[in-house]
Backbone bond lengths (Angstrom), bond angles and torsions (degrees), N, CA, C in turn:
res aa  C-N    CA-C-N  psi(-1)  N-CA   C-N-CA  omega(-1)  CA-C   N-CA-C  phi
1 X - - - 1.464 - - 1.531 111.30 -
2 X 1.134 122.31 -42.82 1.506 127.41 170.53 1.521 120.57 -40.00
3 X 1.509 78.69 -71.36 1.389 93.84 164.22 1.290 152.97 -22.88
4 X 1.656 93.00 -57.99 1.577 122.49 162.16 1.643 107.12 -79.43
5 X 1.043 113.66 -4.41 1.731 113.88 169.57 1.683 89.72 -89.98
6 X 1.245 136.21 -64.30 1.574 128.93 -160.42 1.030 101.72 -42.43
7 X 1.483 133.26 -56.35 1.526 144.18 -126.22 1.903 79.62 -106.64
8 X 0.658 135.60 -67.93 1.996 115.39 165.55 1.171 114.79 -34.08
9 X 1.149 130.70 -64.65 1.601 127.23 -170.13 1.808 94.91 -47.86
10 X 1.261 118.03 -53.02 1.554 120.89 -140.69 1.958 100.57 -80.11
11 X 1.742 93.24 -28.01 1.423 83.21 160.63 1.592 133.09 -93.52
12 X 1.385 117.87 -17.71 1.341 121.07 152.62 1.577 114.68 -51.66
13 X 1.170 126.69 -42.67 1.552 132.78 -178.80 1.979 83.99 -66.40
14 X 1.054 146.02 -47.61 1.116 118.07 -150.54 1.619 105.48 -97.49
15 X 1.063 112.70 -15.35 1.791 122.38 -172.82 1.705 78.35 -88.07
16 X 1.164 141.49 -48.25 1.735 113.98 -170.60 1.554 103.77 -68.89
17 X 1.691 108.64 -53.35 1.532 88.68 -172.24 1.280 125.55 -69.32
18 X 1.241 131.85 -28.35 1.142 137.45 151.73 1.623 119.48 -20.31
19 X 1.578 106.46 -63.16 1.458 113.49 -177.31 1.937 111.70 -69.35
20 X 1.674 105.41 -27.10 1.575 100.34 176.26 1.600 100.25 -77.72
21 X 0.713 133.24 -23.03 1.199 137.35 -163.46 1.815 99.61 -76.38
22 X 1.241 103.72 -39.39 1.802 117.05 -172.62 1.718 91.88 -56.24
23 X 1.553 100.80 -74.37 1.629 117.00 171.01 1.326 122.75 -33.58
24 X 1.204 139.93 -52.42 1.326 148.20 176.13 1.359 83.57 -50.93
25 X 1.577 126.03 -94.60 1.601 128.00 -154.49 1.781 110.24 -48.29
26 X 1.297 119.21 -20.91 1.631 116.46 -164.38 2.003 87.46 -84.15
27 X 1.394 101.81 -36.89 1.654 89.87 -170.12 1.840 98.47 -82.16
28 X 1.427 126.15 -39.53 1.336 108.63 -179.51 2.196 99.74 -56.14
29 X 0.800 135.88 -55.92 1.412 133.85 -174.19 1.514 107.46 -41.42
30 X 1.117 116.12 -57.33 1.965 125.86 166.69 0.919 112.32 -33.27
31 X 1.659 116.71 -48.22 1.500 114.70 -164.24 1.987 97.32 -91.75
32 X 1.027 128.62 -26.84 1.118 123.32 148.11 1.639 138.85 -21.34
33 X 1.719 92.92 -71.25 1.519 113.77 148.04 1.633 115.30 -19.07
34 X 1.483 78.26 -92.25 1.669 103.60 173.25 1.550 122.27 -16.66
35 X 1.441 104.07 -62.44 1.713 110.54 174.20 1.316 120.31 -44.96
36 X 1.546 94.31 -75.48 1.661 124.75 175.27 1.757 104.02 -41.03
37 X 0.908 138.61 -66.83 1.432 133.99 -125.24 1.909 85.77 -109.00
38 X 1.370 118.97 -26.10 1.163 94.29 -154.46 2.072 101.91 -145.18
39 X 1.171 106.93 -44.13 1.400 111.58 167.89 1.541 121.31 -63.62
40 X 1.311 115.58 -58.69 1.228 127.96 149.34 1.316 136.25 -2.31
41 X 1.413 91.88 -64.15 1.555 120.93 -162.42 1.510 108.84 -81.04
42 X 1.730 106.06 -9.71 1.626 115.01 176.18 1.720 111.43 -41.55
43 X 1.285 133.97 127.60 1.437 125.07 157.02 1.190 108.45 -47.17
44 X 1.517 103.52 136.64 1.559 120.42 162.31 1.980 98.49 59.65
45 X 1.277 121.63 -47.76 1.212 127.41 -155.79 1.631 104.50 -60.78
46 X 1.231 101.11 -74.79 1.628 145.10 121.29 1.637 100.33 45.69
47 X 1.469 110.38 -88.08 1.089 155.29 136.94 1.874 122.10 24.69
48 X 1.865 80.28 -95.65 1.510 107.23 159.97 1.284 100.80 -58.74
49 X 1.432 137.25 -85.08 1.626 133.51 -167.29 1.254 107.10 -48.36
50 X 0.964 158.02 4.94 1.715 162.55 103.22 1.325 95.20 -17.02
51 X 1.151 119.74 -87.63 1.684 125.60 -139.84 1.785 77.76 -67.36
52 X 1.052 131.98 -44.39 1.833 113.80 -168.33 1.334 117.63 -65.21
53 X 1.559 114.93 -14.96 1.583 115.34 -149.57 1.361 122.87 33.82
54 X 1.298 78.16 51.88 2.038 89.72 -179.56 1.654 115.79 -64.08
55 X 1.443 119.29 2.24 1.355 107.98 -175.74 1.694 98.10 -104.99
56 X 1.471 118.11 17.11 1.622 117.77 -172.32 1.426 80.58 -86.63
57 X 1.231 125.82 -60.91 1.757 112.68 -171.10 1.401 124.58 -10.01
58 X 1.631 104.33 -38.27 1.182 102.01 -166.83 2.145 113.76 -82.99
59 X 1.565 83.54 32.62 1.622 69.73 -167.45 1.470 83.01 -91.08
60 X 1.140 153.88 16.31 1.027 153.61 -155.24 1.915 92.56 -90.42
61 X 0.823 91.14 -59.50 1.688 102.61 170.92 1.765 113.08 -48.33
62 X 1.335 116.40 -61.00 1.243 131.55 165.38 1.717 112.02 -45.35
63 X 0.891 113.79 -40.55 1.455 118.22 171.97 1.248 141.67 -79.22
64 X 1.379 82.25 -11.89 1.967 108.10 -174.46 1.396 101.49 -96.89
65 X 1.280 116.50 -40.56 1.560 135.33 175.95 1.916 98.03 -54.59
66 X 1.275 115.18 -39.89 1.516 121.20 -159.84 1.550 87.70 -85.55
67 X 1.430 123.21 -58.02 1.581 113.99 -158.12 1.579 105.42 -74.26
68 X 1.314 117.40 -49.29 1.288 118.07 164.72 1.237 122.63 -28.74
69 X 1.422 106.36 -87.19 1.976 103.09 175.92 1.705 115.98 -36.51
70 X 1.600 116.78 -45.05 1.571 119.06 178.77 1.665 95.48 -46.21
71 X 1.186 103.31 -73.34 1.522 116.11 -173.99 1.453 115.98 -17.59
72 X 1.234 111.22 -69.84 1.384 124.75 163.13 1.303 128.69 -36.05
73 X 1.785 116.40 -62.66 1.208 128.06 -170.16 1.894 95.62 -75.79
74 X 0.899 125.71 -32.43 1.420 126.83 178.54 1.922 116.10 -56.07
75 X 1.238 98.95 -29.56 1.401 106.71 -173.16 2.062 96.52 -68.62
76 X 1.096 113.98 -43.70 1.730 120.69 174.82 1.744 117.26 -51.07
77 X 1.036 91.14 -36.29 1.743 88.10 164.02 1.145 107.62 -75.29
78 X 1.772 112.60 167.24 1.213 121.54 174.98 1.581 110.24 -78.22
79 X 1.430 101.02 151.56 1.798 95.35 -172.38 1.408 109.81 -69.06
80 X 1.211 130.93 -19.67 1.506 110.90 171.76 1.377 146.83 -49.02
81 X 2.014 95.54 -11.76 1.127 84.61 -161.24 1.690 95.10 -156.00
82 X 1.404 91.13 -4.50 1.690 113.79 -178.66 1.437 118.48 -66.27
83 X 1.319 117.62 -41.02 1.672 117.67 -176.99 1.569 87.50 -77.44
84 X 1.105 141.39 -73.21 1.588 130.67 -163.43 1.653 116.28 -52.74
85 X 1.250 97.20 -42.26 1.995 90.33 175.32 1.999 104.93 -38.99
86 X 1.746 98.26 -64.23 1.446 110.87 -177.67 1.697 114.38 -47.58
87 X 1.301 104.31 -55.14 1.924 108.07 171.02 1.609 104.37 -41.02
88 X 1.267 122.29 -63.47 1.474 129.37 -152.40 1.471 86.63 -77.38
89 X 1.476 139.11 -38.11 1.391 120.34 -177.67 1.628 120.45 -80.71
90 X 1.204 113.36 -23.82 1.411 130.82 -177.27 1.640 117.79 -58.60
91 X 1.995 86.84 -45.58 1.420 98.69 169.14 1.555 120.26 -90.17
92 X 1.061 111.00 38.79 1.245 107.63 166.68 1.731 105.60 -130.69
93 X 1.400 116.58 -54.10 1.541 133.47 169.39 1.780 90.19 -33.62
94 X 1.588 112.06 -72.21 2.026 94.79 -164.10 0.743 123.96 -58.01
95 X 1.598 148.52 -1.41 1.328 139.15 171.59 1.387 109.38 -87.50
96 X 1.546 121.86 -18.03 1.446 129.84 -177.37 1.275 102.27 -91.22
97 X 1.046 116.34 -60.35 1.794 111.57 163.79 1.172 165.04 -3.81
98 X 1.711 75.98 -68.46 1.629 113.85 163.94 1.687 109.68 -87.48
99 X 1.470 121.20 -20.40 1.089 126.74 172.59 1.894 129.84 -74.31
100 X 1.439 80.65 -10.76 1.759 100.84 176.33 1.103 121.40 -78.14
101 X 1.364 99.58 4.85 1.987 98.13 179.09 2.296 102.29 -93.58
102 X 1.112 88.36 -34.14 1.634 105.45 166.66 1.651 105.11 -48.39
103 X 1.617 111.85 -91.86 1.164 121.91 168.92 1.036 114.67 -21.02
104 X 1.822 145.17 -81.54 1.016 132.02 -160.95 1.395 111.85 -64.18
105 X 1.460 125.71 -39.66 1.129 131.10 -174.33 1.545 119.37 -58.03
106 X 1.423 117.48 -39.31 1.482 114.09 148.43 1.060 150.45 -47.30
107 X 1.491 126.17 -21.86 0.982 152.20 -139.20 1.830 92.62 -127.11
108 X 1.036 110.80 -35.04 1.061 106.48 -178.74 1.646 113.29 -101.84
109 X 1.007 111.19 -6.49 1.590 134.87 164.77 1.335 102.14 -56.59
110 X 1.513 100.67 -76.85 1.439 100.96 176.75 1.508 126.23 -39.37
111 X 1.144 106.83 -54.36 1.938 111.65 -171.39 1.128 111.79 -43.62
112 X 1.821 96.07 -49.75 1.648 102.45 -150.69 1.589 102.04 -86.27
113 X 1.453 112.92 -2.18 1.741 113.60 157.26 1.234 119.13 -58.04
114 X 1.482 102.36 -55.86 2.076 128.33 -179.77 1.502 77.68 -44.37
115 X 1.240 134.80 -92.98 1.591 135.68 -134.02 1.256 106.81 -65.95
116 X 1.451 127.88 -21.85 1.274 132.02 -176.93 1.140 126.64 -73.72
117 X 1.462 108.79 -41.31 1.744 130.45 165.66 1.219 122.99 -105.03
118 X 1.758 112.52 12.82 1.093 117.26 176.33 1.729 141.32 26.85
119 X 1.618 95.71 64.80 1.218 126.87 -161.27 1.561 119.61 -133.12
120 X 1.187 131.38 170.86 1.955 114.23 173.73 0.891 114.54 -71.21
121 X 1.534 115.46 171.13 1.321 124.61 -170.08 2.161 92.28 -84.87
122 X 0.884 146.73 -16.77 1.096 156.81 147.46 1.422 108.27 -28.86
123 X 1.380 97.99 -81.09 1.414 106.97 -173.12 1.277 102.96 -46.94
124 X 1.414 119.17 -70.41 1.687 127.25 -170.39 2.063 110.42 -43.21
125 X 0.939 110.78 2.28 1.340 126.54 171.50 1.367 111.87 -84.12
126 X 1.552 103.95 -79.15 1.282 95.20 173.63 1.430 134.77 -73.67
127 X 1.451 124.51 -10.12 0.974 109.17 -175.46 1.452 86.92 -81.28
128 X 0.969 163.98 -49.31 1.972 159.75 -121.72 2.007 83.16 -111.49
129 X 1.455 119.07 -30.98 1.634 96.74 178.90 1.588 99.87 -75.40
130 X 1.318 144.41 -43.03 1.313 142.79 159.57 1.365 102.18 -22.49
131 X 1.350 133.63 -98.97 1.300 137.54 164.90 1.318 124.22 5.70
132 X 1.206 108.62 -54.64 1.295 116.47 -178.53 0.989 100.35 -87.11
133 X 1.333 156.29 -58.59 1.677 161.56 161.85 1.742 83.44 -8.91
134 X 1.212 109.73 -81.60 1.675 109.93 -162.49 1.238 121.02 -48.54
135 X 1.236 107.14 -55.66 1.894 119.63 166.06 1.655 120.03 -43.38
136 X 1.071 140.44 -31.60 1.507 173.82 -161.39 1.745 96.83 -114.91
137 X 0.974 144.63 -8.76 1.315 122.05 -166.79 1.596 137.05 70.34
138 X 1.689 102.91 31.04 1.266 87.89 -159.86 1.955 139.31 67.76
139 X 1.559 99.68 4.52 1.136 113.94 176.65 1.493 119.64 -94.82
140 X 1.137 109.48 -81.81 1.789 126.64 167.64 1.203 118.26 -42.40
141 X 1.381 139.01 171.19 1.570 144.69 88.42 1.460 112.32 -125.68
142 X 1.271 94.37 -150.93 1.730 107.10 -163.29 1.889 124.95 16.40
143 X 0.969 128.42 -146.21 1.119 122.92 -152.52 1.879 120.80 -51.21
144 X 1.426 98.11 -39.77 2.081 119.47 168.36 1.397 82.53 -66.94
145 X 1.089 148.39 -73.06 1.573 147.00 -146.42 1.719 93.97 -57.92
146 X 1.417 125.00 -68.33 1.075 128.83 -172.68 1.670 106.59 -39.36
147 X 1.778 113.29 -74.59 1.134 101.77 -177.16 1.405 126.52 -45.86
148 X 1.228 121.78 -29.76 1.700 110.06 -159.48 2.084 93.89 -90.82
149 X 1.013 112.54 -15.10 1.838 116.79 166.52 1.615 105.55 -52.33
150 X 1.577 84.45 -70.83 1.813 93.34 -176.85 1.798 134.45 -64.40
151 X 1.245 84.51 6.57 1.488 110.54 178.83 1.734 101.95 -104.93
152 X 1.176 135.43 -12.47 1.125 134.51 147.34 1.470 146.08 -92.82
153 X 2.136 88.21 -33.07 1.778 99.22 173.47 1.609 81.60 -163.19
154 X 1.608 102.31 114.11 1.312 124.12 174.24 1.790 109.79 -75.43
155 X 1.839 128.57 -2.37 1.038 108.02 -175.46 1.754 107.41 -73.50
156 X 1.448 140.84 141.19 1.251 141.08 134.96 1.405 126.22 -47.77
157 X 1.258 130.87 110.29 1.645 118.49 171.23 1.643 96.43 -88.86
158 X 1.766 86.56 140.68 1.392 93.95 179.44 1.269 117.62 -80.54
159 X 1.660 124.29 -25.15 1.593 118.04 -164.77 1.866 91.48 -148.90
160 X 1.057 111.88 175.83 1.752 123.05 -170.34 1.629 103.01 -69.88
161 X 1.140 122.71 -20.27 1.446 129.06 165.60 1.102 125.98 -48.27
162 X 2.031 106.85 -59.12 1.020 131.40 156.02 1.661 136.39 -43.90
163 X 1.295 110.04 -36.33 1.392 139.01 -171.24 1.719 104.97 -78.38
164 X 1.764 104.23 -36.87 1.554 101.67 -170.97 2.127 92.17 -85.75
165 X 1.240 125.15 -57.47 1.166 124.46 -176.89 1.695 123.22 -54.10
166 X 1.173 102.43 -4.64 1.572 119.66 179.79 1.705 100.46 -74.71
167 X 1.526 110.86 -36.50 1.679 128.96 -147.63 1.771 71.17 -84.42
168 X 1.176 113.03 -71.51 1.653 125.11 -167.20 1.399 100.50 -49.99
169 X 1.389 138.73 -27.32 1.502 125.46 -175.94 1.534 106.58 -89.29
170 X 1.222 99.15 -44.07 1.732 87.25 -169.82 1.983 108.96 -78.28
171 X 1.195 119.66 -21.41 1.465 110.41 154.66 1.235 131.90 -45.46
172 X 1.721 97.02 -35.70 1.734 103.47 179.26 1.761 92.64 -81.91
173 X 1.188 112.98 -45.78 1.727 96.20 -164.31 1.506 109.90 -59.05
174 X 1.516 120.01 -45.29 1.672 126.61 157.51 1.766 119.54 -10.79
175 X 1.566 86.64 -72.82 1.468 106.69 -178.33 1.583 114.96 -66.64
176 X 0.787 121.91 -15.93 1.548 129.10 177.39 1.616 103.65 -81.15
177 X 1.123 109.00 -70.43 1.601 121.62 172.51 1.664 115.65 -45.93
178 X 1.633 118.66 -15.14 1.627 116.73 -168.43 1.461 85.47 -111.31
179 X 1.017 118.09 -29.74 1.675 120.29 177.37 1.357 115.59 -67.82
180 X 1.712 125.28 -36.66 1.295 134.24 -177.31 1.694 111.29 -74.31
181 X 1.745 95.65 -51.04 1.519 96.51 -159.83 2.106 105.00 -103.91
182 X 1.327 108.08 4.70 1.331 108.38 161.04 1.643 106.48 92.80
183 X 1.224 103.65 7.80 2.065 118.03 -151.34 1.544 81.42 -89.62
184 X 1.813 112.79 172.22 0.743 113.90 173.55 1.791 102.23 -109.08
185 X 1.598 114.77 -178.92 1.629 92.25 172.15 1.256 147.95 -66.80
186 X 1.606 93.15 -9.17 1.731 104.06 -161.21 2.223 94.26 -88.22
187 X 1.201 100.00 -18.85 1.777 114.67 170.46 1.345 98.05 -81.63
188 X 1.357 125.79 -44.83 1.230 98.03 -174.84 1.603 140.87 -89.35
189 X 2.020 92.32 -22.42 1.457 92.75 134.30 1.436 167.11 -14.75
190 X 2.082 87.83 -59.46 1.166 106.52 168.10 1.809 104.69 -78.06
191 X 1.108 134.14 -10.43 1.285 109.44 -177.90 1.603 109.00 -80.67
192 X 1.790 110.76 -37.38 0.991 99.11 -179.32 1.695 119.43 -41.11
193 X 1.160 96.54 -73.62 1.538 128.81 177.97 2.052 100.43 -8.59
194 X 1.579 88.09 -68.88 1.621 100.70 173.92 1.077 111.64 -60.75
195 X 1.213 158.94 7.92 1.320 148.79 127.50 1.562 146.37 -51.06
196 X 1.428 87.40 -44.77 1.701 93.23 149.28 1.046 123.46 -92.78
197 X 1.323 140.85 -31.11 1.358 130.67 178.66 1.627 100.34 -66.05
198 X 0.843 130.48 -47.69 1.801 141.40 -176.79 1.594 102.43 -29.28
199 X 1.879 94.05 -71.62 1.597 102.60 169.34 1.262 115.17 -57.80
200 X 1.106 145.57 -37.51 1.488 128.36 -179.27 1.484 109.95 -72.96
201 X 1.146 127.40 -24.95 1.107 124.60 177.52 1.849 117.01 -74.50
202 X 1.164 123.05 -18.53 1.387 160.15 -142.66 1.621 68.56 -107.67
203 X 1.315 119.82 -99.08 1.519 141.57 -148.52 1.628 109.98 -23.98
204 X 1.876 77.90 -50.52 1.810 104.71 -154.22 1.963 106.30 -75.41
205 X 1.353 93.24 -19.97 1.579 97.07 179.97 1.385 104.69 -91.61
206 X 2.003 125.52 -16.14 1.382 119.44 175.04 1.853 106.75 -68.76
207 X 1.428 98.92 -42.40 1.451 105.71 172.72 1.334 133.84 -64.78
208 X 1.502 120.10 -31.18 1.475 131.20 155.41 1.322 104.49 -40.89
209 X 1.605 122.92 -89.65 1.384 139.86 172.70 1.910 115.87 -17.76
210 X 1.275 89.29 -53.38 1.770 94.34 175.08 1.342 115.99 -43.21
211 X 1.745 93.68 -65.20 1.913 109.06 -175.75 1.625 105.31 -38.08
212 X 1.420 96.88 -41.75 1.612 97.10 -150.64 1.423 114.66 -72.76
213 X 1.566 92.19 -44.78 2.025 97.80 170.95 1.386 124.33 -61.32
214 X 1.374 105.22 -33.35 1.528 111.82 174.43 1.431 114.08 -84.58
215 X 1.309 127.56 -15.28 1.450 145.36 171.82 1.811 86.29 -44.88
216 X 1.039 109.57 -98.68 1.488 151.08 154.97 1.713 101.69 6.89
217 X 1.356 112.94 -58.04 1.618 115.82 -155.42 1.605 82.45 -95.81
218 X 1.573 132.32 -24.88 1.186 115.96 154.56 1.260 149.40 -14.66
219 X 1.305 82.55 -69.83 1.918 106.29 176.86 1.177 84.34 -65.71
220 X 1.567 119.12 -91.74 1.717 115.32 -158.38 1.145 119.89 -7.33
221 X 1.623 124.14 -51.97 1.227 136.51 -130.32 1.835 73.78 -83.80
222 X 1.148 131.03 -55.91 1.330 130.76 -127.44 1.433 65.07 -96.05
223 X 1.158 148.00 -82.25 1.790 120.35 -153.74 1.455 109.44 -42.04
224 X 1.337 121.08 -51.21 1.096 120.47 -170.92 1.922 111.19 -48.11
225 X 1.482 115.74 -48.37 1.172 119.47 155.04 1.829 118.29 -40.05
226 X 1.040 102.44 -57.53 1.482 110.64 -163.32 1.730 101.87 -55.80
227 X 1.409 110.22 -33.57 1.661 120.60 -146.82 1.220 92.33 -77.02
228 X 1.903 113.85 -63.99 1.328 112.52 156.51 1.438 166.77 -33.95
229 X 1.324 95.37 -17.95 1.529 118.73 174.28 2.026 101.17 -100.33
């Protein structure tokens, strides 16, 4: 009988987190949307909130949604062993999580190249893994290639037009910046560079922090339920 009590709890714990887990990723993808299709697209505005990834803030929400539900579903296990299952899974889920803004965003990079130059989805591979080959040093492509690009210059070119005037803009923005602050390029490089990684690093510790407080007010919430009833 116990027994058959563990093996219930452990699948109720997995049909909730499972399902917060659904929720978390459907609202980080929205806010994806959101950027791309419509914040983004602000003139001039647009632009700047690009280079911040000002719509990652909102994983704060996404994260609260993740520690919360854990929180909760964690209280159904037995306590011996229930808060650490959730710790050891939690820390593994936020780095994937938070990593889904990459993933989807590639993926949709790609397409909306195919439709743009109206070509295969093949082609639109290699020509955007080239791209990235160059951007990367000849190191990267595809999805690792993507992230470590957008970690230096978050603009997307939509078509090969785009891709050659991208090379011509950021030389001029380079040269502007070595001209202002006296740096040479390989410093000023590195500042770019440190700009996105900075913010992602920024993001990923707003999202750590989230899980954890809402981890926390989780449980509460559900004793506090439990005490009351």
């Amino acid at each position: 009988m116990l027994f058959l009590k563990l093996v219930w709890r452990i699948v109720l714990y997995l049909l909730i987190t499972t399902v917060v887990v659904a929720i978390a990723l459907v609202y980080k993808f929205l806010f994806i949307l959101l950027g791309d299709g419509l914040i983004y697209k602000i003139p001039l505005a647009g632009d700047v909130l690009l280079s911040m990834e000002i719509l990652e803030i909102l994983n704060i929400l996404v994260f609260a949604i993740l520690g919360m539900g854990f929180g909760v579903a964690t209280v159904i296990l037995p306590r011996y062993f229930g808060v650490k299952v959730s710790q050891i899974v939690l820390a593994i889920l936020i780095p994937i999580i938070f990593s889904t803004s990459t993933f989807f965003r590639y993926h949709q990079w790609v397409q909306d190249f195919q439709i743009t130059e109206r070509i295969s989805h093949n082609q639109s591979e290699l020509i955007t893994n080239s791209f990235l080959r160059k951007q990367t040093n000849g190191q990267q492509e595809g999805l690792w290639g993507f992230y470590l690009y957008t970690a230096n210059i978050p603009i997307l070119p939509a078509n090969e037009k785009d891709m050659i005037e991208l090379d011509a803009w950021m030389t001029a923005s380079k040269t502007r910046v070595m001209r202002i602050t006296g740096q040479e390029e390989k410093m000023v490089s590195l500042l770019f560079a440190s700009r996105g990684w900075g913010l992602r690093i920024f993001y990923l510790i707003v999202s750590i922090m989230a899980t954890i407080v809402n981890f926390k007010e989780g449980i509460k919430a559900f004793h506090r339920i439990a005490g009351s009833s």
